[in-house]
C-alpha positions as CSV (number, residue, x, y, z in Angstrom):
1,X,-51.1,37.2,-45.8
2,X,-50.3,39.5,-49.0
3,X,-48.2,41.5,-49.3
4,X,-47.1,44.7,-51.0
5,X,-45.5,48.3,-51.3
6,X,-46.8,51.3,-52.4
7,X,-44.2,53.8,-55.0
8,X,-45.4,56.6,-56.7
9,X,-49.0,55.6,-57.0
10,X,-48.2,52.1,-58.1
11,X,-48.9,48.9,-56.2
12,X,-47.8,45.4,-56.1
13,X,-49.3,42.8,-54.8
14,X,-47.1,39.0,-54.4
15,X,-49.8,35.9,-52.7
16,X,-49.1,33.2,-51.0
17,X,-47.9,31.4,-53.2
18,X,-45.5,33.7,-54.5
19,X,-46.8,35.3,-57.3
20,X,-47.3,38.7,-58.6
21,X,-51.0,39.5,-59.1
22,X,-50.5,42.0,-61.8
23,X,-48.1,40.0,-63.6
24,X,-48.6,38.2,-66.9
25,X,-48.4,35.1,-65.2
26,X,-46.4,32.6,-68.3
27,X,-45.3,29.5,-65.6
28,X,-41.9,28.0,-67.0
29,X,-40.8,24.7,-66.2
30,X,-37.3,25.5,-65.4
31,X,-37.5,25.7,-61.8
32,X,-37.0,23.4,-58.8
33,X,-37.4,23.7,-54.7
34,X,-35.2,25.8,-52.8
35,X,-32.9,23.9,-50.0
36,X,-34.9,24.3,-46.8
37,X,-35.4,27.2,-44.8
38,X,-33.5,29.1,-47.1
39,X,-34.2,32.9,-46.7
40,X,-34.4,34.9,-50.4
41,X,-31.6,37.5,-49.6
42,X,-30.2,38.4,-52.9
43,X,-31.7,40.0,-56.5
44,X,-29.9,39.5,-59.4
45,X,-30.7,42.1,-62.6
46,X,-29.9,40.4,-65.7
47,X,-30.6,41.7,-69.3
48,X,-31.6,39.7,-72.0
49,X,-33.1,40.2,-75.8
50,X,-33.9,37.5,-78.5
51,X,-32.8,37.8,-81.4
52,X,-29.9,39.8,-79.6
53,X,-30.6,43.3,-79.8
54,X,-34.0,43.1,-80.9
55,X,-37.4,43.8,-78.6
56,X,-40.6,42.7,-78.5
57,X,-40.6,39.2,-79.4
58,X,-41.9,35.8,-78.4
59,X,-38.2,34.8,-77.9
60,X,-37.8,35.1,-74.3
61,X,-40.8,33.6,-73.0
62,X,-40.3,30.4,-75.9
63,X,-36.7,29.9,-74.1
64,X,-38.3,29.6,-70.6
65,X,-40.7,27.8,-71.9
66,X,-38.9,25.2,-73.6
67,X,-40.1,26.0,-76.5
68,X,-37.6,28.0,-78.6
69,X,-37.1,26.3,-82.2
70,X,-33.4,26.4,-83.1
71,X,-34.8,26.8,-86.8
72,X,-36.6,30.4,-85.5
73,X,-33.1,32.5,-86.6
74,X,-29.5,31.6,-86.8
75,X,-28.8,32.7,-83.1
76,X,-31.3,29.9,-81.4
77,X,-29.7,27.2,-82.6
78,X,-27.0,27.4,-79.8
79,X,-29.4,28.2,-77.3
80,X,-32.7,26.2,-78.1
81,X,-31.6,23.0,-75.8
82,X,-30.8,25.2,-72.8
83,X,-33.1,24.6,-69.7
84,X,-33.4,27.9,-68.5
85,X,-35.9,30.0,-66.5
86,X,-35.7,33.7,-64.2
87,X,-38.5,34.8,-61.8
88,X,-39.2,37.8,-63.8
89,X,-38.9,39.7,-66.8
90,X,-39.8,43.3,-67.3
91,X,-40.2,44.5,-71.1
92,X,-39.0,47.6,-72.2
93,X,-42.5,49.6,-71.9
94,X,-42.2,48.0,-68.2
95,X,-44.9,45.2,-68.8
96,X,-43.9,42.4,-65.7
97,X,-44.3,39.1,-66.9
98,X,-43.5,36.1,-64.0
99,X,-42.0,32.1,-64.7
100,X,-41.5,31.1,-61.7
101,X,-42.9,31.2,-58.2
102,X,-40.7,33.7,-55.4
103,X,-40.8,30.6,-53.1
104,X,-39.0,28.5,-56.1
105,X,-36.0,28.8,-57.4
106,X,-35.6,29.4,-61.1
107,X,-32.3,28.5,-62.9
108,X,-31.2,31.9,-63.9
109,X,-27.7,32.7,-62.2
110,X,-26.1,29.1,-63.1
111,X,-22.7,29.2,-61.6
112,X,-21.8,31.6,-59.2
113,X,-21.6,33.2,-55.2
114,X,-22.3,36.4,-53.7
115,X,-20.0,37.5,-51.0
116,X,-18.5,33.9,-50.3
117,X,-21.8,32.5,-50.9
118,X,-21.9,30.2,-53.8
119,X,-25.0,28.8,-55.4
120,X,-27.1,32.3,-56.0
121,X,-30.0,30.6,-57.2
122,X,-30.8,29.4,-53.9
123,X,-31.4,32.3,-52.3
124,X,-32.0,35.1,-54.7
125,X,-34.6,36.4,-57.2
126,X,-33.4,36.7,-60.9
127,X,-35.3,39.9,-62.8
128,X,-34.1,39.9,-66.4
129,X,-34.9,43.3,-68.2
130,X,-35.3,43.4,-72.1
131,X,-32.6,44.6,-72.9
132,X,-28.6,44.7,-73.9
133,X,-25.3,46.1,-72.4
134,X,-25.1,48.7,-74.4
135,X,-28.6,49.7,-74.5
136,X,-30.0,52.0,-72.3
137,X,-32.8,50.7,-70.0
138,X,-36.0,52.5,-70.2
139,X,-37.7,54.3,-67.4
140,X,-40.5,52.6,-67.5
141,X,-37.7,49.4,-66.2
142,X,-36.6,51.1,-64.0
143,X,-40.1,51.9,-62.8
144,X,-41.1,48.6,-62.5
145,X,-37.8,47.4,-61.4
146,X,-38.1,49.8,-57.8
147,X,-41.6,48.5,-57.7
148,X,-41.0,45.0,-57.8
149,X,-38.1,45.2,-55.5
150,X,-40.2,46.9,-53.2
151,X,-43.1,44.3,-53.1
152,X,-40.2,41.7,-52.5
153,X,-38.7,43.4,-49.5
154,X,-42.0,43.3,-48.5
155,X,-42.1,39.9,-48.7
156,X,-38.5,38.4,-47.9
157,X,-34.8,40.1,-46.0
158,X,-33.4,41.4,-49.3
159,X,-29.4,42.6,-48.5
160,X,-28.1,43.2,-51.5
161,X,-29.1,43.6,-55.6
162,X,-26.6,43.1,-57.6
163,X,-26.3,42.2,-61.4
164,X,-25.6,39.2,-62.9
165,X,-21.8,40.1,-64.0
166,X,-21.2,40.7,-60.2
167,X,-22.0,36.7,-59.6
168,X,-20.4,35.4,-62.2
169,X,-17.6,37.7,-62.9
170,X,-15.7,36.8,-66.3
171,X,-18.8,34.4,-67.5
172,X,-21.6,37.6,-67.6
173,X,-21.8,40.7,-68.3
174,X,-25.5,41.8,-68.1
175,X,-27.0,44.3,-67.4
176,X,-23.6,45.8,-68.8
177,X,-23.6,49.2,-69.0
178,X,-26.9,50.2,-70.1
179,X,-28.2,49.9,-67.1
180,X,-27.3,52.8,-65.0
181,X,-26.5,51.9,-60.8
182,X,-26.9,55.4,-59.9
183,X,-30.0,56.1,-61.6
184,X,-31.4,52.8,-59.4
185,X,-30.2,53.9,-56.2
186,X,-32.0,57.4,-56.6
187,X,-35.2,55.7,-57.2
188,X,-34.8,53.8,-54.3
189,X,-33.2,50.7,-55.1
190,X,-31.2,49.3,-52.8
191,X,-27.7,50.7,-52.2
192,X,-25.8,47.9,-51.4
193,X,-24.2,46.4,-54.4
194,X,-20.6,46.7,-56.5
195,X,-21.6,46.3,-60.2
196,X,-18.4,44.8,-61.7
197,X,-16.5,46.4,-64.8
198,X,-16.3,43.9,-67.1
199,X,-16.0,43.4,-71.2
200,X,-19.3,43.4,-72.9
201,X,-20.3,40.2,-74.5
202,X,-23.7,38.5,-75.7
203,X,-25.6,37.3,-72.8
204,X,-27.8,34.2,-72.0
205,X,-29.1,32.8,-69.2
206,X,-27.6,30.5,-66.6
């Protein structure tokens, strides 16, 4: 059966095979299965851009892709060999482009635990926004953030969404400070969740 939730006029629809119709579907190969009869419990907001703190660009999708030339700008050259991948991305004019299946689990948090719970990327849902720490998110993110979260309540027993600094405290700092909590609770995100306060720094995946 699909599924999906209505907000504000705007509806999203995830299949059976866990994927977002509307989505720019752009598969990555970074993924792998999730232990069994593991429940999806957990999202993680991350923010991302490539170059750092430019929009826009093929960057992104290239790193999840596996296709990232270290030669592209000075930056990739440290991060062309990672093996990286998150479920989502949303762009800063809120277009929602999707790697990697819901029912798969992408390699987006690397190392880190939720309330005792290590291993995030077992049971949780990575969304990286375009974005940096320091840059304010968009509302058009924020948008599609509350209606993606919606569709995967929908779907799965969501507890908690968190960012990524708050599973890996001292390693990451995204979404940093840019992206506001309060302004996600009043749009309906959901409330439970303790953004750490942490340095900012330049973030990549995993």
């Amino acid at each position: 059966m699909k599924r999906s939730r209505r907000r504000r006029g705007t509806l999203l629809r995830i299949d059976d095979a866990g994927w977002v119709e509307s989505a720019l579907r752009t598969p990555s190969p970074n993924f792998d299965a999730r232990p069994a009869d593991t429940e999806i419990t957990l999202v993680i907001v991350h923010g991302i851009s490539l170059p750092p703190g430019r929009f826009g660009g093929p960057g992104i999708a290239a790193l999840f892709a596996n296709r990232l030339r270290a030669d592209a700008h000075p930056y990739y050259a440290s991060i062309a060999s990672l093996r990286v991948s998150a479920h989502f991305l949303i762009r800063r004019r809120g277009e929602l482009l999707q790697f990697v299946s819901c029912r798969d689990r992408a390699w987006h948090a690397g190392v880190s635990q939720w309330q005792g719970r290590a291993g995030c990327n077992d049971y949780s849902i990575g969304i990286e926004l375009e974005g940096t720490d320091t840059t304010p998110y968009t509302s058009a993110q924020y948008a599609q953030l509350g209606c993606l979260i919606d569709a995967l309540r929908a779907c799965h027993p969501i507890a908690d969404t968190v960012g990524h600094c708050d599973v890996a405290p001292g390693r990451k700092t995204d979404p940093g400070q840019g992206f506001d909590w309060a302004r996600f609770r009043r749009r309906g995100g959901h409330p439970r969740h303790s953004p750490a306060r942490v340095a900012v720094a330049v973030h990549t995946p995993r």
